[in-house]
MDAnalysis code that builds the backbone (N, CA, C; Angstrom):
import MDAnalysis as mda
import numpy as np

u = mda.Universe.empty(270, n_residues=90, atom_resindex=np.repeat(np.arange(90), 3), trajectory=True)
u.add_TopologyAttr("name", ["N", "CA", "C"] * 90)
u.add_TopologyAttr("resid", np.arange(1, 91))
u.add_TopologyAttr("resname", ["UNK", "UNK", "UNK", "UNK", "UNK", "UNK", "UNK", "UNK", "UNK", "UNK", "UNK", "UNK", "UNK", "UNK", "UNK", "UNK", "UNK", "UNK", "UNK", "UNK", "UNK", "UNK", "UNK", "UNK", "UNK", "UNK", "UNK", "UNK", "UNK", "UNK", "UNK", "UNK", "UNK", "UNK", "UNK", "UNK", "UNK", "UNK", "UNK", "UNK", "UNK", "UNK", "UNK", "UNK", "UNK", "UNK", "UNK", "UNK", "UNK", "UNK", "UNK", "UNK", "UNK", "UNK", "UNK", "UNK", "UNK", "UNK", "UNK", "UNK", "UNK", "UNK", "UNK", "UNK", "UNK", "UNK", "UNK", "UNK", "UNK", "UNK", "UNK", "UNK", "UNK", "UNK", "UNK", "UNK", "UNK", "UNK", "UNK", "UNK", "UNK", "UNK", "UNK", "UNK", "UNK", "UNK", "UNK", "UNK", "UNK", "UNK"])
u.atoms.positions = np.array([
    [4.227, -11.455, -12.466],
    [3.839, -11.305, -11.089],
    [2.351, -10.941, -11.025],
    [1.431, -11.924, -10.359],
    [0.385, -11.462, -10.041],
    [-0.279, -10.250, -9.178],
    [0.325, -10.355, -7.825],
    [0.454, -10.073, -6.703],
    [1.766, -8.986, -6.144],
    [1.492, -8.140, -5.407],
    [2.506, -7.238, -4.988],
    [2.109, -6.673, -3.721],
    [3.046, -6.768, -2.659],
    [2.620, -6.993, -1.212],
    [3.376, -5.581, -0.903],
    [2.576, -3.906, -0.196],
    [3.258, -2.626, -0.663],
    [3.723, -3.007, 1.277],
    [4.807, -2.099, 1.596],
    [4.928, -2.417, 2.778],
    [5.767, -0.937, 3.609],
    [4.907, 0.237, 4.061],
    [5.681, 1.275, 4.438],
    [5.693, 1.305, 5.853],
    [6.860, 1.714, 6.178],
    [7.526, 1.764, 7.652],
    [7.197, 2.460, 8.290],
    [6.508, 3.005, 9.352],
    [5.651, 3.940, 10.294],
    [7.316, 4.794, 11.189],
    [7.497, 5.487, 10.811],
    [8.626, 6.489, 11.354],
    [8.448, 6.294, 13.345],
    [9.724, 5.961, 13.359],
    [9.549, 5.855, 15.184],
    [8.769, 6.884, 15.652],
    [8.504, 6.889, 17.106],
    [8.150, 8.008, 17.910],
    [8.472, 9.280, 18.071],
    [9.726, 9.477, 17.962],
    [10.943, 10.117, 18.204],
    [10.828, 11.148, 17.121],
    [10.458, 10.605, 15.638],
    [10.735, 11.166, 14.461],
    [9.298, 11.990, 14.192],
    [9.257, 12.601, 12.925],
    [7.870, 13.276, 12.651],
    [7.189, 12.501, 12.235],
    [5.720, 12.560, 12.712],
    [4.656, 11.231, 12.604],
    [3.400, 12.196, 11.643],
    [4.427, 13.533, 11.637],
    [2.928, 14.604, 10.491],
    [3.082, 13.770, 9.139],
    [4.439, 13.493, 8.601],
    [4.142, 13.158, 7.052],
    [3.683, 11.652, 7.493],
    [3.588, 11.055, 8.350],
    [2.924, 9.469, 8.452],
    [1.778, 9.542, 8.531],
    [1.296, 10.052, 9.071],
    [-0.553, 10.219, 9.337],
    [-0.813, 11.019, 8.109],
    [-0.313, 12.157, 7.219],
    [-0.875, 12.517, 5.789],
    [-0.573, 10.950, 5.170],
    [0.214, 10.035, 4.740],
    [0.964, 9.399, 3.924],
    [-0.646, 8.425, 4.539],
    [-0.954, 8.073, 5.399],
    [-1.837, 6.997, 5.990],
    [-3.068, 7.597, 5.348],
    [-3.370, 9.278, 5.635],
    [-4.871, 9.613, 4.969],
    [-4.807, 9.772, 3.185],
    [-3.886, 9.787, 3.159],
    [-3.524, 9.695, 1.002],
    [-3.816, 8.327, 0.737],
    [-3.432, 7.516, 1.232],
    [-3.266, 6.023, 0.755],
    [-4.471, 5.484, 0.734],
    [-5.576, 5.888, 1.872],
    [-7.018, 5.574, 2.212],
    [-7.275, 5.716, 1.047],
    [-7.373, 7.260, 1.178],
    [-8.211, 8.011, -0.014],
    [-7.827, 7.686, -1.536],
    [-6.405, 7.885, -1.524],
    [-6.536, 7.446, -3.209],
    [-6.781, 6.023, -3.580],
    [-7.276, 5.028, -2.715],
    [-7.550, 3.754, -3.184],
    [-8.661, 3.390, -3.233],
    [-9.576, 4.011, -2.208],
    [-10.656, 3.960, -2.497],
    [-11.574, 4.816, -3.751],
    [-10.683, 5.792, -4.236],
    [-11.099, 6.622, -5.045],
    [-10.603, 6.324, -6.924],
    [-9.829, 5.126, -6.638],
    [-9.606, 4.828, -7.855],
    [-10.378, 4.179, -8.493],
    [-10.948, 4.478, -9.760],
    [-11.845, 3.890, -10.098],
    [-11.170, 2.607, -11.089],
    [-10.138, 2.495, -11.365],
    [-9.450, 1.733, -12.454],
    [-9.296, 0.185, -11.764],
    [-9.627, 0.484, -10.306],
    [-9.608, -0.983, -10.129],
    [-10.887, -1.745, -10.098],
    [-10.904, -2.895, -10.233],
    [-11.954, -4.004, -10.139],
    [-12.039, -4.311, -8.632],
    [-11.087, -4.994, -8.060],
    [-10.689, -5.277, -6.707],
    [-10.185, -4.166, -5.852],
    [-10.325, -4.026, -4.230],
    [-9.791, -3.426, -3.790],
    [-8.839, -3.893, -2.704],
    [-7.506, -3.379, -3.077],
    [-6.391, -3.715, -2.097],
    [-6.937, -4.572, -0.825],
    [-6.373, -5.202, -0.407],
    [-6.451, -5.733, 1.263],
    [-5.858, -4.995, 1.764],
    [-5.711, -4.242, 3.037],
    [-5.665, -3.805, 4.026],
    [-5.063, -4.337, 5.004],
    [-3.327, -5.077, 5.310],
    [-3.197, -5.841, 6.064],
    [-2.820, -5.215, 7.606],
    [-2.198, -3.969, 6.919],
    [-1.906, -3.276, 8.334],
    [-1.760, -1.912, 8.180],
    [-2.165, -1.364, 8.797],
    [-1.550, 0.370, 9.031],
    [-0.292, 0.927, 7.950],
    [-0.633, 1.304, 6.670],
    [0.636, 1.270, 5.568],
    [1.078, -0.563, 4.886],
    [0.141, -0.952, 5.013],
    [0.466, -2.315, 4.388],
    [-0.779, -3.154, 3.542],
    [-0.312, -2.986, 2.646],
    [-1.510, -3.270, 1.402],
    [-0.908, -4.678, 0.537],
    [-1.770, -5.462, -0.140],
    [-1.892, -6.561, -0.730],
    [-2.800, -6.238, -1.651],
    [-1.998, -5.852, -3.200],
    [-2.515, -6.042, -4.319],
    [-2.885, -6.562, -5.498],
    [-3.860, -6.980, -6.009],
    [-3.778, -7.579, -6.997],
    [-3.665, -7.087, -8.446],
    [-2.582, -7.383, -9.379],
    [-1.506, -6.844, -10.128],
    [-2.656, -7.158, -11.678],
    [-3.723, -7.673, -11.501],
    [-4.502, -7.863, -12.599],
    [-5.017, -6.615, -12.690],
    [-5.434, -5.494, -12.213],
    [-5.758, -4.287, -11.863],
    [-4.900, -3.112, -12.994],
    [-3.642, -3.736, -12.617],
    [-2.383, -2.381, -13.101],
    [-1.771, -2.597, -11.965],
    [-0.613, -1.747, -11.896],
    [0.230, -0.959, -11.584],
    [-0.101, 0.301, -10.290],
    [-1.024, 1.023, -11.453],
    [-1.506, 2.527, -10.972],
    [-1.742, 2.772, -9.421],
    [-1.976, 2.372, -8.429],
    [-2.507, 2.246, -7.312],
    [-0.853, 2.563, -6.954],
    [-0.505, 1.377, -7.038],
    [0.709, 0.986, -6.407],
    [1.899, 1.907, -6.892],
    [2.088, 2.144, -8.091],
    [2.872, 3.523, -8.289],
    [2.338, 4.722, -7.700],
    [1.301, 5.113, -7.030],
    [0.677, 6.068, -6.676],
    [1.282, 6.202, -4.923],
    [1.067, 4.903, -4.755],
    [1.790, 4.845, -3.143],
    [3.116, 4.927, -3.046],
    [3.653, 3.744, -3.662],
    [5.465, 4.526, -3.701],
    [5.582, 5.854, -3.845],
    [4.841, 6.887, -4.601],
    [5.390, 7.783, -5.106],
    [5.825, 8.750, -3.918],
    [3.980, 8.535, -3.107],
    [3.658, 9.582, -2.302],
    [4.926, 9.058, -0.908],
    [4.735, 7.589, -0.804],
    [5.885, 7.646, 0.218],
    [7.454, 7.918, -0.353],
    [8.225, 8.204, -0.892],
    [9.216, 8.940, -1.512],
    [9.088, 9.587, -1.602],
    [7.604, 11.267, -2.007],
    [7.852, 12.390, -0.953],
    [8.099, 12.339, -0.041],
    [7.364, 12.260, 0.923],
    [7.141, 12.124, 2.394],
    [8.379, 11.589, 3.083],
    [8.986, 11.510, 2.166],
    [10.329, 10.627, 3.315],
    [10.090, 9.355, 3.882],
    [9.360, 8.616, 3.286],
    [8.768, 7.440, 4.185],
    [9.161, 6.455, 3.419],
    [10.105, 5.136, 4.473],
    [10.651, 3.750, 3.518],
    [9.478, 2.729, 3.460],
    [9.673, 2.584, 2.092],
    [8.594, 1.243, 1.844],
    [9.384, 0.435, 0.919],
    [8.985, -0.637, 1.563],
    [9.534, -1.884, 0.498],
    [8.227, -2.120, -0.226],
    [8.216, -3.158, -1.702],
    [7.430, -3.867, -2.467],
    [8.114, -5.208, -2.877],
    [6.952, -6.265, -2.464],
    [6.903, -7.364, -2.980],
    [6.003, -8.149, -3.689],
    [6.658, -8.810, -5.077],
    [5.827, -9.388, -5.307],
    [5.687, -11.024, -5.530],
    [4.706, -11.373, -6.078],
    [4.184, -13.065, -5.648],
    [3.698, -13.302, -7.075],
    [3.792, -14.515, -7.518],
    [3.203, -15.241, -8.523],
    [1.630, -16.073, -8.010],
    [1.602, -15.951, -7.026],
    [0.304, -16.349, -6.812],
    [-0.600, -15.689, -5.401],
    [-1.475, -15.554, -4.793],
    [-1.744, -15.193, -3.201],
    [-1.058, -15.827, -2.410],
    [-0.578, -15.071, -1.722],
    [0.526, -15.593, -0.105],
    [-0.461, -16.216, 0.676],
    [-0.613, -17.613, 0.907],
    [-1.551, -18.386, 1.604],
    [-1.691, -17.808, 2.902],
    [-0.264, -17.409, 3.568],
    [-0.404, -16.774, 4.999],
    [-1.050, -15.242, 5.395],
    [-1.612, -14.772, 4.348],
    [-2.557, -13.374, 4.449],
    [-3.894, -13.971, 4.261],
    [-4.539, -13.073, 5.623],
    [-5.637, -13.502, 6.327],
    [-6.913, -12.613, 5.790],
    [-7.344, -12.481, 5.102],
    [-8.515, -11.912, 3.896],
    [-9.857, -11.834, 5.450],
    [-10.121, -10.666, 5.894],
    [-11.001, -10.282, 6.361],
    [-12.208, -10.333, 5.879],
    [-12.420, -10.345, 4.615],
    [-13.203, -10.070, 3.463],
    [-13.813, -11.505, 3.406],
])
């Protein structure tokens, strides 16, 4: 797998939005602060990142982790090549 598409669920209204907004300022910060990558994640949405798996792992085990404290569901997917339908701002 090249590619791994991270994807965490923003807790309704209703629910506590404190561990979502820490889980949103961790994820900033520890990605921009990693130095082990070459590339940096895409940014597709609010808790939704597009990584490239030539990098490692590390990033991306770093985010699952923190969302499994936090109580927060995230799925991961991954791709053998870039998902043509993600729109690279960049």
């Amino acid at each position: 797998m090249k590619y791994a598409l991270f994807i965490a669920e923003k807790p309704s209204e209703s629910e506590d939005t404190k561990s979502w907004d820490s889980f949103v300022a961790f994820a900033k910060d520890s990605i921009e602060k990693d130095q082990r990558q070459t590339t940096v994640p895409v940014l597709l949405n609010e808790g939704t990142y597009l990584f490239d798996l030539k990098n490692g792992l590390h990033s991306l085990a770093i985010l699952v982790g923190h969302a499994q404290r936090n109580h927060i569901s995230s799925r991961t997917l991954f791709f053998d090549q870039y998902p043509l339908w993600v729109y690279d701002k960049a």
